[in-house]
C-alpha positions as CSV (number, residue, x, y, z in Angstrom):
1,X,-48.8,-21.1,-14.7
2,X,-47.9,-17.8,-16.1
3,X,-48.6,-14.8,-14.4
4,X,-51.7,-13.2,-16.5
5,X,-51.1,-9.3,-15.3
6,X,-47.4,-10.3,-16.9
7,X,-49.1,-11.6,-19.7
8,X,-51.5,-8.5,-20.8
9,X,-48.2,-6.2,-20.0
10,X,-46.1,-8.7,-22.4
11,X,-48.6,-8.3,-25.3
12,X,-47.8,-5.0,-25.3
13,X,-44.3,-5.0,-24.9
14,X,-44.2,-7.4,-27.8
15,X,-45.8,-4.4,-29.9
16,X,-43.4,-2.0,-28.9
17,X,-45.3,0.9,-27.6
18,X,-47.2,1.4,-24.4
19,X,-51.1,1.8,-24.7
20,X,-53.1,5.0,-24.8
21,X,-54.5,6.4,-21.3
22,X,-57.6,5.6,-22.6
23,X,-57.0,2.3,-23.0
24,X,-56.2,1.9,-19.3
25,X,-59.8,2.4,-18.3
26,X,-60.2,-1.2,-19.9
27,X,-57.8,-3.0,-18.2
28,X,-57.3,-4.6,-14.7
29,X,-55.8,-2.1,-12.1
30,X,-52.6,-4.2,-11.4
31,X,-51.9,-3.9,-15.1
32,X,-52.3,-0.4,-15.1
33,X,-50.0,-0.1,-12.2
34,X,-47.0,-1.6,-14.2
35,X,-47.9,0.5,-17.0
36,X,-47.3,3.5,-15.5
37,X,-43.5,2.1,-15.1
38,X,-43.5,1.8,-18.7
39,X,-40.5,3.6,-18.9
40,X,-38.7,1.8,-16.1
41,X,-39.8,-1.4,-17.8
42,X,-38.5,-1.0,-21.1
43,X,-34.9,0.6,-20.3
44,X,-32.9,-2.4,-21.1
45,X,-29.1,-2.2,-21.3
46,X,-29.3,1.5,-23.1
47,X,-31.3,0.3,-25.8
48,X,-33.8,2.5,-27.1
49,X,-37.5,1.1,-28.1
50,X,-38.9,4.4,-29.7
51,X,-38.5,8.0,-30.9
52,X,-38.1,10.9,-28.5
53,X,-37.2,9.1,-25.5
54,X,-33.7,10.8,-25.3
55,X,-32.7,14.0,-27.6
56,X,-28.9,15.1,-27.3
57,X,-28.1,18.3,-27.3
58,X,-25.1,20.0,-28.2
59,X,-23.3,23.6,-29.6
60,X,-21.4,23.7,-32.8
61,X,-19.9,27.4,-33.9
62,X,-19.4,28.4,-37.7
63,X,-18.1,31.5,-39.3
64,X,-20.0,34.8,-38.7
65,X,-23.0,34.7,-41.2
66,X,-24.9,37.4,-42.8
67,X,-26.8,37.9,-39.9
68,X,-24.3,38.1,-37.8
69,X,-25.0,34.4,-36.1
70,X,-22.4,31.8,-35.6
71,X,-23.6,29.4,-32.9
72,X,-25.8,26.4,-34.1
73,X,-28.2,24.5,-31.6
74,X,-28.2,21.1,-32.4
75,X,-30.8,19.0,-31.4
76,X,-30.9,14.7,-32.3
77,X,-33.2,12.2,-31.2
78,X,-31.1,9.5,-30.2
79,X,-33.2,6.3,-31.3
80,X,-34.1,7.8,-34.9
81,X,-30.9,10.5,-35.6
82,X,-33.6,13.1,-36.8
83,X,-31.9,16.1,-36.0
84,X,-32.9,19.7,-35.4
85,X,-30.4,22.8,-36.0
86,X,-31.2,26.1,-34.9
87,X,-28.4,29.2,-35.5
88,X,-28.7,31.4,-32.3
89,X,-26.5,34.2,-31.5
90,X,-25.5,33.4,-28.5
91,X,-25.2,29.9,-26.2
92,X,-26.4,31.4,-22.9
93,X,-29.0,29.3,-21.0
94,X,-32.0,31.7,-22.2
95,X,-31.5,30.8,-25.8
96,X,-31.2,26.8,-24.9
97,X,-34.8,27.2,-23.0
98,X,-36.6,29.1,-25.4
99,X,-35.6,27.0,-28.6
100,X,-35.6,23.7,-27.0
101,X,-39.3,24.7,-26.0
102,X,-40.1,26.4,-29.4
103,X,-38.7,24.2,-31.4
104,X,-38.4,20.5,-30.1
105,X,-41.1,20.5,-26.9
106,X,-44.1,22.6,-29.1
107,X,-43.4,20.8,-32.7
108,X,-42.8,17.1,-31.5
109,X,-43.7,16.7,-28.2
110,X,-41.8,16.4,-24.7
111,X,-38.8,14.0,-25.0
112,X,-38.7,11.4,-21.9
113,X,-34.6,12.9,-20.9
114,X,-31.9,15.7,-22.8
115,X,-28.7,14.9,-22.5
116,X,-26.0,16.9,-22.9
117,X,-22.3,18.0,-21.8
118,X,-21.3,19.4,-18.5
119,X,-21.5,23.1,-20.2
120,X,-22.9,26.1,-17.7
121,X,-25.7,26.9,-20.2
122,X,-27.0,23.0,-19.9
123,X,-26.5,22.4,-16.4
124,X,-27.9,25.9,-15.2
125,X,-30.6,26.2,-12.4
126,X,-33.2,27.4,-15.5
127,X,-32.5,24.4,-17.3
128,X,-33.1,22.3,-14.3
129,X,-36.1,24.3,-13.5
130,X,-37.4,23.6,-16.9
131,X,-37.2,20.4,-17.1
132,X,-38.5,20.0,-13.5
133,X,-41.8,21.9,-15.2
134,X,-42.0,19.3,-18.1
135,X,-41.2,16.4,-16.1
136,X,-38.2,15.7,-18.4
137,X,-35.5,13.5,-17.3
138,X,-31.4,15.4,-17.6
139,X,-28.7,13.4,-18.3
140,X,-24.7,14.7,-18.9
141,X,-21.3,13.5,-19.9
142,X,-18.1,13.3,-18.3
143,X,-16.0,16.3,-18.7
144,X,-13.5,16.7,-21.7
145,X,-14.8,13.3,-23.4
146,X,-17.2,14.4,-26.2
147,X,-17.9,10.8,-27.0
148,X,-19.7,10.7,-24.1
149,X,-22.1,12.8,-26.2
150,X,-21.7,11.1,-29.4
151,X,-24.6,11.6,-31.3
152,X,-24.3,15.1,-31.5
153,X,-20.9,15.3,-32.3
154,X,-21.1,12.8,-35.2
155,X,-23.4,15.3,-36.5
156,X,-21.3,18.1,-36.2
157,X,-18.9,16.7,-38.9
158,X,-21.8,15.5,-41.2
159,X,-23.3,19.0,-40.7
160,X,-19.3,20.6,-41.6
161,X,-18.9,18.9,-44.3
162,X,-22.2,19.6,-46.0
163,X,-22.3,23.0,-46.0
164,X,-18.3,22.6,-47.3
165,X,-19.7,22.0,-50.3
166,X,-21.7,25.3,-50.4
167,X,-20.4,28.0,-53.1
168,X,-17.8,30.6,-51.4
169,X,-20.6,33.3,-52.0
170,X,-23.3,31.1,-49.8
171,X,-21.0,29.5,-47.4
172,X,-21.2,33.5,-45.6
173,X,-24.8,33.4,-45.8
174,X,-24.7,29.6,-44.4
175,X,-27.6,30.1,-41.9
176,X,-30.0,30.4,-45.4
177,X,-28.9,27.2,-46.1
178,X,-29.6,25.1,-43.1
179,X,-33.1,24.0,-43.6
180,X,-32.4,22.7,-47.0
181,X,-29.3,20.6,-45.5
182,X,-31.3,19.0,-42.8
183,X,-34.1,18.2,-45.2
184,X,-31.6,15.9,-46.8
185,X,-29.7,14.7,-44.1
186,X,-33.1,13.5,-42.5
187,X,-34.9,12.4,-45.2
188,X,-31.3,9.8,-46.5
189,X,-30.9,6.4,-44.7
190,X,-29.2,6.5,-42.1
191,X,-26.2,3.7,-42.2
192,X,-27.1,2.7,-38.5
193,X,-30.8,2.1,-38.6
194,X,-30.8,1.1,-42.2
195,X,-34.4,4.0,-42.8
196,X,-34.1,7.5,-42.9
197,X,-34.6,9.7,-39.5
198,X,-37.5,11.4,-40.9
199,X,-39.3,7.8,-41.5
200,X,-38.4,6.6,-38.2
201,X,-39.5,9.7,-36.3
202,X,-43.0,10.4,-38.1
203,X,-43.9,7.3,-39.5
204,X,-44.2,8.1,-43.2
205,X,-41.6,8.5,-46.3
206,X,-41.5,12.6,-47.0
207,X,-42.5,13.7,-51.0
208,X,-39.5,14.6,-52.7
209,X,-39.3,16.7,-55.9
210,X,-37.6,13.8,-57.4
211,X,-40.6,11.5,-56.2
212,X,-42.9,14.0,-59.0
213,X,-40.0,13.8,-61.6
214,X,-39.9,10.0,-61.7
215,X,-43.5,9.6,-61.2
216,X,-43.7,7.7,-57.8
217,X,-46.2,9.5,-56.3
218,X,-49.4,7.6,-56.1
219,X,-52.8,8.8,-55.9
220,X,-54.8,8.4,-52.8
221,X,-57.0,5.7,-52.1
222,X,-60.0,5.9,-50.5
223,X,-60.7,3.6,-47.4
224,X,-61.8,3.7,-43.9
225,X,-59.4,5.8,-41.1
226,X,-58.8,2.7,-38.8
227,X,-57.3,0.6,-42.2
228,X,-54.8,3.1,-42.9
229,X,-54.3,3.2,-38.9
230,X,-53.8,-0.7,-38.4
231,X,-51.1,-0.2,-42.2
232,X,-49.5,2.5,-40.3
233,X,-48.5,0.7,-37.3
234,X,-47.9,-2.6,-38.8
235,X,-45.1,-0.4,-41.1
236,X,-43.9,1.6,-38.2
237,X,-43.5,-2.4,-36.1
238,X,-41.6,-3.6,-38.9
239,X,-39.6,-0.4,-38.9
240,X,-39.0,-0.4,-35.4
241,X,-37.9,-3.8,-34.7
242,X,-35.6,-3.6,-37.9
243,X,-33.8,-0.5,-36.8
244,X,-33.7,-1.5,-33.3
245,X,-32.0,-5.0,-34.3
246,X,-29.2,-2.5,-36.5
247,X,-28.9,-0.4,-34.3
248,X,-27.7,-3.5,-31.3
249,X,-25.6,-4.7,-33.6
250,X,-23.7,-1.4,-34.5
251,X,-23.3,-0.7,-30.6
252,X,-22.2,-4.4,-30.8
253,X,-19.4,-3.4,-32.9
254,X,-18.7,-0.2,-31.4
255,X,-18.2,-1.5,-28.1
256,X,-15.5,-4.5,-29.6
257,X,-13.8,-1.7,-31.4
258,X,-13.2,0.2,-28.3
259,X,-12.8,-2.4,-25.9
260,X,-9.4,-3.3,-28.5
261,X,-7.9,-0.4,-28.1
262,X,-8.6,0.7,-24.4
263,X,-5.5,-0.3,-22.5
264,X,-6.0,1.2,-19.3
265,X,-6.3,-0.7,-16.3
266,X,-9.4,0.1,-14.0
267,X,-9.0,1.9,-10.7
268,X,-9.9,1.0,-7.0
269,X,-11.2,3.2,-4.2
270,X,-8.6,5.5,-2.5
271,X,-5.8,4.8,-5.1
272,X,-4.1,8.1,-6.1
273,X,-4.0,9.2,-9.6
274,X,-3.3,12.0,-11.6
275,X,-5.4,14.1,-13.5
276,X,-5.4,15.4,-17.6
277,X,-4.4,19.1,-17.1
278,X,-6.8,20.7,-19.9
279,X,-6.1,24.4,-18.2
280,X,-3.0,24.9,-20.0
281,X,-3.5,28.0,-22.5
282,X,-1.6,27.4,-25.7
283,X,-0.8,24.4,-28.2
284,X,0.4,22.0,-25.8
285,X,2.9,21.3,-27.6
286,X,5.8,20.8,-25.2
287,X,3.3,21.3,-22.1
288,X,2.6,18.9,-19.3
289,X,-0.1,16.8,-19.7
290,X,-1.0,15.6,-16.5
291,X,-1.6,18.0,-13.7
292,X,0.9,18.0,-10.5
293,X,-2.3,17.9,-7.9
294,X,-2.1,14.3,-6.8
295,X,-6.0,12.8,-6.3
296,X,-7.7,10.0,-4.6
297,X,-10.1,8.0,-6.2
298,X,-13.0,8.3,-3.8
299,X,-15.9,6.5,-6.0
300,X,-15.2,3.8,-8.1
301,X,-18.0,2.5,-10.9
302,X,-19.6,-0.7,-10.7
303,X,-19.2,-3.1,-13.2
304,X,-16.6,-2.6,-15.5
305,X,-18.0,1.9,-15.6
306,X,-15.8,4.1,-16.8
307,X,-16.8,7.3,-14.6
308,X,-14.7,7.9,-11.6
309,X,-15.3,10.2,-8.5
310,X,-11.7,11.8,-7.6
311,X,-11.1,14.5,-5.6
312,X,-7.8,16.4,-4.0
313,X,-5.5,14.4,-1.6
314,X,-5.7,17.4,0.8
315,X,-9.0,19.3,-0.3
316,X,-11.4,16.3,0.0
317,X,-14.5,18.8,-0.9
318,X,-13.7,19.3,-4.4
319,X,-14.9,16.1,-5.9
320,X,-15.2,15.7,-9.3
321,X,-16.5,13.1,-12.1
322,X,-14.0,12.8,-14.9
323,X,-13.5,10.0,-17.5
324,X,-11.1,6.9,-16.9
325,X,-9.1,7.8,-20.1
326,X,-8.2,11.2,-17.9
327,X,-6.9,9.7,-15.0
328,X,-3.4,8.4,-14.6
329,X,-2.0,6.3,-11.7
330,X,0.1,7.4,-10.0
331,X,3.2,4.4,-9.3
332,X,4.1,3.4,-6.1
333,X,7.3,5.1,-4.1
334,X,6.7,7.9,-6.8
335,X,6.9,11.5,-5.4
336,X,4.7,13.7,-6.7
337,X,5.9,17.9,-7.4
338,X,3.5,19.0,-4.3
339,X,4.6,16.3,-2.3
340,X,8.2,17.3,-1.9
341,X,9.3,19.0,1.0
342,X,10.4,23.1,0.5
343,X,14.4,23.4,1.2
344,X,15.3,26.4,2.5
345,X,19.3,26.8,1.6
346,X,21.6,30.0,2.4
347,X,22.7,31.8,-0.6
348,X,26.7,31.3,-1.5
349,X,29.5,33.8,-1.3
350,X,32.5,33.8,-3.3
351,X,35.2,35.9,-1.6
352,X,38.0,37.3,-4.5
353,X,41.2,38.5,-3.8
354,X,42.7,41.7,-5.9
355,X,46.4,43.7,-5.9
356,X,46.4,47.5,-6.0
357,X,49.0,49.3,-5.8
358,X,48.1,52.0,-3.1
359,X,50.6,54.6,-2.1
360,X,53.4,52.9,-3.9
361,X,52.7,49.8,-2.4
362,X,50.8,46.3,-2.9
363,X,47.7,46.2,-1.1
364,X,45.2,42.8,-1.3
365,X,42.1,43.9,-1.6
366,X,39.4,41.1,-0.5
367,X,35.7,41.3,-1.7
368,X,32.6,39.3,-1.8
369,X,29.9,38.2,-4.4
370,X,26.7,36.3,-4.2
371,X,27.1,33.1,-6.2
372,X,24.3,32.9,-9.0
373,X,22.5,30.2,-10.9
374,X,24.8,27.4,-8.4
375,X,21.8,25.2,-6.8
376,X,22.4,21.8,-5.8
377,X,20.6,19.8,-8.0
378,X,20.8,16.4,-5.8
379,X,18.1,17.9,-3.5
380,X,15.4,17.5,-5.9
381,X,12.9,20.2,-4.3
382,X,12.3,23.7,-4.8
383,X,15.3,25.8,-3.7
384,X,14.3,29.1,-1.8
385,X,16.5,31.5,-1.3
């Protein structure tokens, strides 16, 4: 016999959101206790069941406006793409508080987690505090891998090359502009969830001047509050389920695509790698890519992950997360640049021999010279002399 607590919980799971606190005064108190592990419940490989349950956050920079801003806060809910972007002048951890409370937390409510990139304005103890305050969960990507933060960045490039197309005279005065390109970026079908982010997020199709030029606007009609309710969310269910079924299959396909080209063989506990050196200043053209520190891998993910724990073969404190595409292993009876031994050598003397004629007679003179730029390049290690 089925479990009836699982039951009543099922029902609602079936339509997609969890019930109203005040609801719960109706039901049994072993359903309420699994309800308040909604969250818990319904986080089922990644896939997210509703808006604002995780909102990336991310920087983009632009050319100096008018106004003398250049830094854009972007803000995207992951599960409907709508997308917030605020110009600031700055990126310090101030400005990411006060807009992500004055313009996400105040105008559509406090998102379930933020995730973001390992930046010092994101991961700084007021951000921390903050969320702490909200109760809002913080997530972050692996260093130097912005696909980790994917949604953001995607946007980035859609938000580029929209205001490419602005005039040369308005592309300086670009900040002007924003709202307009965001209305239509949120209001256009989005190729993953098949519905636009602004119908996914509030539940309705926005007016558009076009709507008035064509005519589609209809007139109101009159009827009862809890008929247009029960329309609503039968329209927001169909929604839902539709986008959520588009947007499986598009993480489907990006997953196949990626699992193709990823070559790299995964990485066991104390094997010693090398790591991406991204501290090289420069182009990098003719630069080292991988750094000459040898490290251990001290954590290694579960199932298949691709987020290692490394740290120094002789500074065990400094442990780091980084990406598996960063890490190179290192091959057995190789010897690593800080592994080789310092060779200490004496410096070389040439002795010459010279005639003079001194006094009327022939004199050898003999005299000595340090030998320069002679090193014996069969030792292999640093020559100190």
């Amino acid at each position: 016999m089925a479990d009836p607590v699982v039951g009543e919980v099922r029902k609602f799971w079936q339509q997609g959101q969890c019930p109203e606190p005040r609801v719960w005064r109706q039901l049994p108190k072993t359903v309420v206790m699994l309800l308040r592990q909604w969250n818990r419940l319904t986080e089922q490989e990644g896939l997210l069941y509703r808006p604002n349950e995780i909102v990336a956050i991310d920087f983009t920079i632009l050319e100096p406006s008018h106004s003398g801003q250049e830094n854009v806060m972007v803000m995207t809910d992951v599960f409907s793409k709508f997308t917030v972007a605020v110009p600031t002048r700055d990126q310090q951890a101030e400005t990411v508080a006060r807009v992500l409370v004055n313009e996400w937390f105040f105008k559509f409510g406090v998102p379930g987690r933020i995730h973001s990139d390992q930046g010092r304005n994101f991961e700084s103890q007021l951000i921390l505090q903050l969320c702490s305050l909200y109760q809002v969960g913080k997530s972050r990507s692996t260093p130097y891998h912005p696909a980790g933060n994917g949604q953001c960045e995607r946007f980035n490039r859609t938000l580029h090359n929209l205001l490419r197309t602005l005039t040369p005279e308005r592309k300086t005065d670009w900040a002007s502009c924003l709202a307009q390109v965001l209305f239509c970026y949120n209001t256009t079908p989005h190729q993953t969830t098949g519905e636009s982010p602004y119908f996914l997020m509030f539940g309705q199709v926005p007016r558009l001047p076009i709507d008035f030029l064509l005519g589609r606007v209809h007139e109101p009609v009159a009827g009862r509050v809890h008929q247009w309710v029960e329309e609503h969310q039968a329209r927001l269910k169909v929604a839902f389920e539709g986008a959520r079924g588009r947007l499986q299959v598009a993480a489907t396909r990006r997953k196949e695509e990626h699992d193709r080209w990823v070559k790299e063989l995964p990485l066991y506990e104390g094997q010693l790698v090398y790591l991406r050196d991204h501290g090289v200043r420069g182009r990098h053209k003719i630069q080292d890519l991988w750094s000459s520190t040898v490290y251990r891998v001290v954590r290694a993910p579960q199932a298949g992950g691709p987020v290692y724990t490394v740290a120094p073969v002789h500074d065990h404190e400094k442990v780091r997360h980084v990406h598996r595409s960063l890490l190179k292993p290192r091959a057995q009876g190789e010897v690593a640049p800080c592994d080789l031994p310092e060779i200490r050598v004496e410096p070389q003397v040439e002795v010459t021999m010279e005639e003079e004629q001194v006094d009327g007679d022939l004199a050898y003179i003999m005299s000595e010279h340090p030998v320069v730029g002679r090193e014996n390049m069969e030792l292999g290690g640093p020559v100190v002399v």
